[in-house]
C-alpha positions in Angstrom: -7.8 -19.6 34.4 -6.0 -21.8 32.0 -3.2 -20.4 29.9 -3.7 -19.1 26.8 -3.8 -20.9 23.5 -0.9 -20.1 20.8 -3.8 -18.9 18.4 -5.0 -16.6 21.2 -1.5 -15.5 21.8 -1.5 -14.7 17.6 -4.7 -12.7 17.9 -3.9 -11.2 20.5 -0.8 -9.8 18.9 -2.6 -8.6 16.1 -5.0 -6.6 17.7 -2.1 -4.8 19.6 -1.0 -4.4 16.3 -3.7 -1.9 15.6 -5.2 -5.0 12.8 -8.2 -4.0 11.3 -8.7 -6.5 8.8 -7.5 -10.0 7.8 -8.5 -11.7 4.9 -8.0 -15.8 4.9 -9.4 -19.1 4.1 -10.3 -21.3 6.7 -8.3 -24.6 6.4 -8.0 -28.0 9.1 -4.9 -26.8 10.1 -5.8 -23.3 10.8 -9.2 -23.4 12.2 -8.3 -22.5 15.4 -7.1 -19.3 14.4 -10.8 -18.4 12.9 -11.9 -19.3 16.6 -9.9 -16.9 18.3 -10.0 -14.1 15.9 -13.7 -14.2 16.0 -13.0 -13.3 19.9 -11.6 -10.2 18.7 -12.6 -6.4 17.0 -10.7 -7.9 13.8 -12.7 -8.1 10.7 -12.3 -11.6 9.2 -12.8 -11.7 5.7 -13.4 -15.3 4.2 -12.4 -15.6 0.6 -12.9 -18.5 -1.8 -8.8 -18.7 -3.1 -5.6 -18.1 -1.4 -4.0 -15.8 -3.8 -7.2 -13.9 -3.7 -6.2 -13.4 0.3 -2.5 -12.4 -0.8 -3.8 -10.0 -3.8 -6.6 -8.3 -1.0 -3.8 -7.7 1.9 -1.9 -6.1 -0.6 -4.7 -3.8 -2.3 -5.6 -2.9 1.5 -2.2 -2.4 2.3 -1.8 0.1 -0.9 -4.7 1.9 -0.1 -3.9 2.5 4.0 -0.1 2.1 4.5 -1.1 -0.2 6.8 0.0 -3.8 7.3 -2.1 -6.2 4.9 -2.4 -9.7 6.3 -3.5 -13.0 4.9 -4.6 -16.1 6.8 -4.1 -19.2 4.8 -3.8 -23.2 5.7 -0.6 -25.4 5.0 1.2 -26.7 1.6 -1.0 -26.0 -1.1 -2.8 -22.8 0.5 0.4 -21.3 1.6 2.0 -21.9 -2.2 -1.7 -20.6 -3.8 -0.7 -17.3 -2.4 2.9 -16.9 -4.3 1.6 -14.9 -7.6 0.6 -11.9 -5.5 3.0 -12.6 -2.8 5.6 -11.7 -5.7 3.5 -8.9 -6.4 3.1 -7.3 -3.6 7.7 -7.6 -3.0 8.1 -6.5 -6.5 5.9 -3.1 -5.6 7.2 -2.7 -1.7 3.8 -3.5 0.1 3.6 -4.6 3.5 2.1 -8.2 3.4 2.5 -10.5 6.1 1.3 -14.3 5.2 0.7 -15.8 8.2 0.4 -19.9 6.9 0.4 -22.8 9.2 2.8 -25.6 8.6 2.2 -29.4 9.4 2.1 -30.3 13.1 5.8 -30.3 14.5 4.8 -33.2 16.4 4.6 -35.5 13.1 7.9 -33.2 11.3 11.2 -35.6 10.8 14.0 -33.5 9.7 15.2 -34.8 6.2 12.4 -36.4 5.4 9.0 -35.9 3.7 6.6 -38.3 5.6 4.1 -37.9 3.4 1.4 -36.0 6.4 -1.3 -34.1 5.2 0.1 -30.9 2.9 3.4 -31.8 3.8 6.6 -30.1 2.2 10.0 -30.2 3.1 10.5 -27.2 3.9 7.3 -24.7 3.2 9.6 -21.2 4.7 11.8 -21.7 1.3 8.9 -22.0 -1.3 8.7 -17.7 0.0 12.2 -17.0 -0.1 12.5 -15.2 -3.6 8.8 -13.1 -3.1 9.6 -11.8 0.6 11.8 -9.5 2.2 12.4 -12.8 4.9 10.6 -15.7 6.5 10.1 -16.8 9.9 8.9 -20.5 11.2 7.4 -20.2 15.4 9.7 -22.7 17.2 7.6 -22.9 19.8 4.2 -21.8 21.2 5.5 -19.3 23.3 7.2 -17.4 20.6 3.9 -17.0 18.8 3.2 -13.5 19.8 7.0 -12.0 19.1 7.6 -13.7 16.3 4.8 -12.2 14.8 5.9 -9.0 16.1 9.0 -9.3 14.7 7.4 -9.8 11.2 5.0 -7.2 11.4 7.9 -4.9 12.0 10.4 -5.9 9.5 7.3 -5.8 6.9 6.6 -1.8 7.8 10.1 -1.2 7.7 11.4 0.6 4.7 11.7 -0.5 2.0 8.6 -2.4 3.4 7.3 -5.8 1.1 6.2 -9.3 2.1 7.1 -11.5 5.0 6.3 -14.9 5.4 5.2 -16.4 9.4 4.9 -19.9 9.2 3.3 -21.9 12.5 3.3 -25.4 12.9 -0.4 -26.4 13.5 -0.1 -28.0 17.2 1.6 -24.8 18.6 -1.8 -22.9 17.9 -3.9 -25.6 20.1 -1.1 -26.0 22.7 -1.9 -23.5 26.0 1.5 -21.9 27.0 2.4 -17.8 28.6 3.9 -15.6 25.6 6.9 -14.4 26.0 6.9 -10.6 25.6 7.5 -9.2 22.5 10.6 -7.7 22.0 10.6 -3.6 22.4 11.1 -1.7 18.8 13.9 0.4 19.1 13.6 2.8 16.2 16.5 5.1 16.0 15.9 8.8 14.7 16.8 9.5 11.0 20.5 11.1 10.5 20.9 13.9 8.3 23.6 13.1 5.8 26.0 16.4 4.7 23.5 17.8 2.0 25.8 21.0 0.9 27.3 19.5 -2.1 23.3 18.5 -3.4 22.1 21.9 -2.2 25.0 23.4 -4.0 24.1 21.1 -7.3 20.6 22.4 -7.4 21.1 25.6 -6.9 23.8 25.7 -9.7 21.2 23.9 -12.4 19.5 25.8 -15.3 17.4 23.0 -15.7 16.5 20.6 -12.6 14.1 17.7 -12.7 12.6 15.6 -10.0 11.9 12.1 -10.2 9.6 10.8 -7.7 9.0 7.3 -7.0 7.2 4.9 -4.8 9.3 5.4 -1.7 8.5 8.7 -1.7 4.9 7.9 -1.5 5.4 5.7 1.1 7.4 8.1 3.1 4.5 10.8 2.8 7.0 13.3 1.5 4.8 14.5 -1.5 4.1 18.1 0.3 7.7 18.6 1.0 8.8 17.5 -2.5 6.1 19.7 -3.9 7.3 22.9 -1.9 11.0 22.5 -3.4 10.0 21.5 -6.9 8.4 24.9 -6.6 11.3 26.5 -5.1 13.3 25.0 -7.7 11.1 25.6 -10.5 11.4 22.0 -11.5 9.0 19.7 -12.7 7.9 16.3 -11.2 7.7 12.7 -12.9 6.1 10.4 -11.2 6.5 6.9 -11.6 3.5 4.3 -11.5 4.3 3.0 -7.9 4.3 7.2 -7.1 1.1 8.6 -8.7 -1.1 10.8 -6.8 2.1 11.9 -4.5 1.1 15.7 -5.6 -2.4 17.1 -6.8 -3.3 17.1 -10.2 -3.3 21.1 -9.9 0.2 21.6 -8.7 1.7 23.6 -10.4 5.0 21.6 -10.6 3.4 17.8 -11.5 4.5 16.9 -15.4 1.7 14.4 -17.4 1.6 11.1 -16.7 3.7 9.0 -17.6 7.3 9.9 -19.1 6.5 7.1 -22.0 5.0 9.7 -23.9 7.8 11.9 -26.3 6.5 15.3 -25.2 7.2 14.0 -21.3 10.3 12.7 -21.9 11.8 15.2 -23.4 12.1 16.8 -19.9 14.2 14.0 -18.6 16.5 14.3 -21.4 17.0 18.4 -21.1 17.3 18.1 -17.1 21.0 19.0 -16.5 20.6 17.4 -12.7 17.8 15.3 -12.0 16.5 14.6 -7.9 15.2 11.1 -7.7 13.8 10.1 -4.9 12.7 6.6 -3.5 13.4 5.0 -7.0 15.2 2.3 -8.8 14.6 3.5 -11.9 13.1 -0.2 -13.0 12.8 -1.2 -16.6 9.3 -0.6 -16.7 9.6 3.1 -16.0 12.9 4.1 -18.1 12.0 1.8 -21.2 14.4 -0.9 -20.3 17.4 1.8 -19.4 17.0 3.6 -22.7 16.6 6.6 -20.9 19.9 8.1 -21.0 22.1 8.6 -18.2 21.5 12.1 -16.5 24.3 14.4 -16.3 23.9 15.0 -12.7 21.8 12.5 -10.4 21.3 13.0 -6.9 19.4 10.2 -5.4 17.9 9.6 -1.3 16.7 6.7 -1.1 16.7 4.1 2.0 19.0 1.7 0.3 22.1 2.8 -1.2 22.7 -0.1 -3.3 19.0 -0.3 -4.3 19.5 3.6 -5.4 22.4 3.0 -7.9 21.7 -0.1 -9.4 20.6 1.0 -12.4 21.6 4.6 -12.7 24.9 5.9 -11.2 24.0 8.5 -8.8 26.8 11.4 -8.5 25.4 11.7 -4.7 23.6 9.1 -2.3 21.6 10.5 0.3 20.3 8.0 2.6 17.8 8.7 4.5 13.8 8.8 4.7 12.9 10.7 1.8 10.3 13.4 3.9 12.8 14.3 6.1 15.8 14.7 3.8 13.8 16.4 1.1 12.8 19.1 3.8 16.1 19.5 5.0 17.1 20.7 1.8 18.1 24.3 2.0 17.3 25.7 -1.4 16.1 29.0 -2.2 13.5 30.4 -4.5 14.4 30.9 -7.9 12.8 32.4 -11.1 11.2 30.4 -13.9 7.8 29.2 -12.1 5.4 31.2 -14.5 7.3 29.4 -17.3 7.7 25.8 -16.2 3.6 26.4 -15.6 3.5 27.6 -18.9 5.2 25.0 -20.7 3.8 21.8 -18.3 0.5 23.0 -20.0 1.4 22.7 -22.9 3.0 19.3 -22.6 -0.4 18.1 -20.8 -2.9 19.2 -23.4 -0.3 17.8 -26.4 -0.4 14.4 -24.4 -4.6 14.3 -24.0 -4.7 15.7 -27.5 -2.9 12.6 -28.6 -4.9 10.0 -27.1 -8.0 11.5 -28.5 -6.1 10.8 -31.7 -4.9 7.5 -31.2 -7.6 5.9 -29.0 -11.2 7.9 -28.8 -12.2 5.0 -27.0 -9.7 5.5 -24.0 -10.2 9.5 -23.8 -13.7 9.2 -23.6 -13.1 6.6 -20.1 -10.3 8.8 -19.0 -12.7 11.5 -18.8 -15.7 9.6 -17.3 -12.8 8.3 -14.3 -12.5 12.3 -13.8 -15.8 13.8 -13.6 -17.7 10.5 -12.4 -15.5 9.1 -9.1 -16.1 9.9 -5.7 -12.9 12.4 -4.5 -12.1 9.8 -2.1 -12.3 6.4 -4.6 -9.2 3.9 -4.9 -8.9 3.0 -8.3 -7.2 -0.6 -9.0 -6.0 -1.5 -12.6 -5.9 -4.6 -13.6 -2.8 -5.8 -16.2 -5.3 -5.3 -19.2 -5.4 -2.9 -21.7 -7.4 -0.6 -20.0 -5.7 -1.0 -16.7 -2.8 -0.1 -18.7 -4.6 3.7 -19.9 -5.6 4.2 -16.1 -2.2 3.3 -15.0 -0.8 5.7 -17.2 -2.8 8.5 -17.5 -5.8 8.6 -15.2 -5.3 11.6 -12.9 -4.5 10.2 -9.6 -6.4 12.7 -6.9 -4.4 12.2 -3.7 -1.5 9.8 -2.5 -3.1 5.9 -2.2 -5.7 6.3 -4.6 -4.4 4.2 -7.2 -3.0 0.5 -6.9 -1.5 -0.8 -10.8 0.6 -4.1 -10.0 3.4 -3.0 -12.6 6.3 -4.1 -10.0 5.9 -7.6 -11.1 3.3 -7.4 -13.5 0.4 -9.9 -12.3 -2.4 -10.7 -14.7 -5.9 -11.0 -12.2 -4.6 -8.7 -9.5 -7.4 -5.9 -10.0 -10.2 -7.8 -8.7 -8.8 -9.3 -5.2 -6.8 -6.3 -5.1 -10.2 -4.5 -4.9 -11.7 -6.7 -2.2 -8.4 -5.6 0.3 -8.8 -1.8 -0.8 -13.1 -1.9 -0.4 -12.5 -3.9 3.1 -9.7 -0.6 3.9 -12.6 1.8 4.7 -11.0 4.8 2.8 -13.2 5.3 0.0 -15.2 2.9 -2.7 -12.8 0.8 -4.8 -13.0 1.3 -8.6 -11.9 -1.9 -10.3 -11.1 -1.7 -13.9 -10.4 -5.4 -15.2 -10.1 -7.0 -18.6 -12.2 -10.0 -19.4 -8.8 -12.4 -19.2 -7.7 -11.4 -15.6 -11.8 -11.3 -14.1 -11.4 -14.8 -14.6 -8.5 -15.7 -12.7 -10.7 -14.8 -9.6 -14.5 -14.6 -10.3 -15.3 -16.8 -7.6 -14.9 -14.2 -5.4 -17.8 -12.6 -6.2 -18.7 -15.1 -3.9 -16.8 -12.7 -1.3 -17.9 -9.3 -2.8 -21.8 -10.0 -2.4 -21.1 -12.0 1.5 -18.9 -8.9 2.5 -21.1 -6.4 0.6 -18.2 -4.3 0.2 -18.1 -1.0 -1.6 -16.7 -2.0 -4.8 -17.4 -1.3 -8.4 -16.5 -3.6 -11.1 -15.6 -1.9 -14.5 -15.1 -5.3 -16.4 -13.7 -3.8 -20.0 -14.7 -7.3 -21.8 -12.7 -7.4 -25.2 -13.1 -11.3 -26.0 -10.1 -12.5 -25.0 -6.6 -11.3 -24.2 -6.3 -7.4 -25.5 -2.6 -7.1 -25.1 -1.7 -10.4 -26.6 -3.8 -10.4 -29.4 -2.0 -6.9 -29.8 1.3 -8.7 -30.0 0.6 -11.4 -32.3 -1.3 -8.9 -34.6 1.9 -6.4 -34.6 4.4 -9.4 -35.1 2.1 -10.5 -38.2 1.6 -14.0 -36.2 -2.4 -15.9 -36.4 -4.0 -15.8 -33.3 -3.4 -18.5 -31.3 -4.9 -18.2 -27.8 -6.3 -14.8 -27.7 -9.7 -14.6 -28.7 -12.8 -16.5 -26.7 -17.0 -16.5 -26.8 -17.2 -14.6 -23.4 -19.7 -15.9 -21.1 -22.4 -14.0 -19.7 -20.8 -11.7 -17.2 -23.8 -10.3 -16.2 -25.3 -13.5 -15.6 -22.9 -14.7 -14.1 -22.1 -11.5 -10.9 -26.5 -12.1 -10.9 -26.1 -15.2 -9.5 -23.8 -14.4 -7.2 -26.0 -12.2 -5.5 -24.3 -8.8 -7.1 -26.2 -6.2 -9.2 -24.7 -5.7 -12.9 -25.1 -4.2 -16.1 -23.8 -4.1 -19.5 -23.2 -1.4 -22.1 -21.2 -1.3 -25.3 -18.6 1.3 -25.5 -17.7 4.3 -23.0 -19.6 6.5 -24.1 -22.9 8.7 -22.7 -25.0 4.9 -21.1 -21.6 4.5 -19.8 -21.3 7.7 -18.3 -24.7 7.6 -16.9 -24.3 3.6 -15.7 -21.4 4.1 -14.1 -22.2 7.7 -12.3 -25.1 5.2 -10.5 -22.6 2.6 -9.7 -20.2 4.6 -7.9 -23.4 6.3 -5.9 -24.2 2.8 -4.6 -23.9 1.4 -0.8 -23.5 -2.0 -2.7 -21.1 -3.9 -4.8 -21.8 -3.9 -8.5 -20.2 -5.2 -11.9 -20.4 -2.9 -15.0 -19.8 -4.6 -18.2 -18.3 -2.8 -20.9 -17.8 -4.6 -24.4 -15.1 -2.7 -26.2 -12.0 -3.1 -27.9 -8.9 -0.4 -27.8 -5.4 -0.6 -28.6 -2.9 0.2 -25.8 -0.8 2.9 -24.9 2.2 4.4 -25.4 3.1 3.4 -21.3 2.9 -0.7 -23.2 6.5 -1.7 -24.0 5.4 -2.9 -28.0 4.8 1.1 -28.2 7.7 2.8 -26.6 9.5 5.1 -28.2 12.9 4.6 -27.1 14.3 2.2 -29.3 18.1 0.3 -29.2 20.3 2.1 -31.5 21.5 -0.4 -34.4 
């Protein structure tokens, strides 16, 4: 029997891998890899733009934990996939790009021949969107080099890596070499007296959760001392859904909002874990300095960058958190007291300022299946979900607010549908549909579970916002839509249109979300945008 090929090598590595799913486009230099994954239990899912393969890895990533990998040809593919590439670093998924590179046999070091999708040097073009980069060397190191990846992309603080394989080593028949055996080295408990002793001394303790704590699965043990401690939890966007919406500990969504913030600013030590307390989050920094910060995080350096932590505990946050020896204290009945309070002040205020927004909020509640991933789109309404939709479990909401891509909702969705966990909920402006409509194409071929709420406004929301608030004319912002509906028809997908959110949305959507199939719900309507926007926050510089 012949040796293996270096693309059977590659799928063979992914399926030991435990790979699911792979989403790609076929190009002439990567053919071969469609061949041998089609030998395999791995779903293939063709898409009709690179970055719509980046944007899906990522949304299934989000929604499983698990690795989300992308399949795409040399040069121009690889480099279509760079917007969510960013993305996906910027918010800590695990994305591995696997992108062929031009044969090695036709490569002349220092020199760009001019071959077919040729670049000088294709690994670099990922260097500022990935955590690293790796190029095979040879067809034998196919299978570990991949491994390798795969590895360093899990890893915490997991994000993006880049494989890049030379097109002839995935024809060229050659043993693997074995991959390299993962040593993983059990988690060391730093000293946690003088933290223990910190919290136990506070009148008023506050924990700040982040994504890292999500990703660590630590939301049970975070929720059992914020209970012990009578403290409430923030959440930040990368974090929501790390408690249930009943616990009795979980503050409103998000901290933008005064009535929130107001408990970061009377915490006299504040527990933040698996955060870097980004601009996005803390208003550009103008949250003021706690007067006592213990942070755990993974990454010292990451931990302090922006706040000075008094204590660094490094570790994974699950296991530090529960090896925090704190005992019960008083004040439970009243933190429960006063978070309601806080919650129905912050829902009474966006019935105030945005009927519009309530009346979706609401439907998202009492209309979605318990298990449904919702992914928000950088829109207007994507901006309401992301801050105040009540996020059910851990994984059930994906909002690219790391690096803040416009069209990421609707790719994102195709990754998250494809993840098998629940039907997607997509919730896109008119603006960022368009970046990827041809992958309705995808949706209706795949026939996966996903609703489309497509909130069409007539042209960039948020913008138009911004010129109108600056006093500017509108330049840019406003369009004739095109026929949505129409246009998912004739793709093969069932859609709808209503105007508003109120009861036809209600009852449209409630029939949506019911389906087997995929489906596109139009909704013309206009709203202005929250408080979570940075035009609305209400820290401002002091003069």
């Amino acid at each position: 029997m012949p040796a293996p090929t270096g693309a059977q090598h590659l799928a063979d590595a992914l399926t030991a891998l435990g790979t699911e799913v792979v989403f790609g486009l076929p190009g002439v230099h990567n053919l071969p890899l469609w061949e041998a994954l089609a030998d395999t239990d791995i779903r293939l899912v063709g898409v009709r733009h690179e970055q719509t393969a980046g944007y899906a890895a990522d949304g299934y990533a989000r929604a499983t934990g698990k690795l989300g990998v992308a399949l795409v040809t040399t040069g121009p593919g690889a480099a279509n996939t760079l917007a969510a590439v960013g993305e996906a670093m910027a918010s800590a998924a695990p994305v591995l790009i696997i992108a062929t590179d031009i044969p090695s046999t036709l490569r002349r070091p220092g020199v760009v021949r001019g071959v077919l999708h040729e670049t000088s040097d294709q690994q670099a073009m990922f260097a500022p969107v990935t955590k690293a980069g790796f190029t095979v060397t040879s067809a034998d190191q196919v299978a570990a080099t991949l491994h390798r990846a795969a590895r360093l992309a899990l890893q915490p603080q997991s994000g993006p890596v880049y494989l890049g394989i030379p097109a002839d080593f995935l024809s060229e028949r050659t043993p693997a070499r074995r991959p390299p055996r993962s040593h993983a080295r059990p988690s060391e408990i730093p000293d946690l007296s003088e933290a223990e002793a910190l919290l136990v001394a506070a009148d008023r303790p506050l924990i700040w959760a982040g994504g890292g704590a999500l990703r660590a699965e630590a939301g049970e043990a975070i929720g059992k001392l914020a209970e012990r401690l009578a403290a409430p939890v923030l959440t930040t966007f990368g974090a929501r859904g790390l408690l249930p919406v009943d616990h009795p500990c979980l503050a409103p969504n998000p901290v933008h909002a005064p009535e929130v913030g107001a408990l970061w600013d009377e915490a006299d030590v504040v527990l933040a874990i698996g955060t870097d307390f980004d601009g996005l989050m803390t208003q550009n920094w103008l949250m003021p300095q706690p007067k006592k910060l213990i942070a755990i995080n993974v990454d010292p350096d990451d931990a302090a960058k922006n706040y000075r932590p008094d204590i660094t505990l490094v570790g994974d946050a699950r296991v530090l958190v529960e090896a925090l020896k704190v005992e019960e204290r008083a004040g439970i009945a009243a933190l429960v007291g006063r978070l309601a309070k806080v919650s129905a002040r912050v829902r009474q205020r966006i019935k105030e300022e945005e009927p519009q927004a309530a009346d979706l909020l609401s439907t998202l509640d009492e209309v979605l299946p318990q298990d449904a991933v919702v992914v928000a789109d950088m829109c207007v309404a994507g901006y309401w979900i992301g801050g105040f939709h009540r996020v059910r479990a851990p994984r059930k909401l994906a909002y690219p607010m790391g690096w803040g891509t416009l069209g990421y909702g609707f790719p994102a969705a195709l990754g998250a549908g494809a993840a098998g966990v629940g039907r997607a909920i997509c919730v896109s402006g008119d603006g960022g549909f368009l970046f990827g409509c041809g992958d309705l194409h995808t949706l209706a071929q795949e026939q996966l579970p996903v609703t489309v709420i497509l909130v069409d406004d007539g042209g960039y929301g948020m913008l138009r916002y911004d010129q109108d608030r600056a006093g500017l004319p509108r330049r840019g912002v406003d369009w004739d839509s095109p026929d949505f509906v129409g246009l998912a028809r004739a793709f093969g997908v069932h859609a709808d249109r209503v105007s508003g959110f109120g009861r036809a949305f209600r009852r449209l959507l409630g029939e949506f979300v019911e389906s087997d199939e995929p489906n596109v719900l139009v909704v013309r309507a206009k709203m202005a945008p929250p408080l979570n926007t940075s035009p609305r926050w209400y820290r401002k510089e002091s003069l």
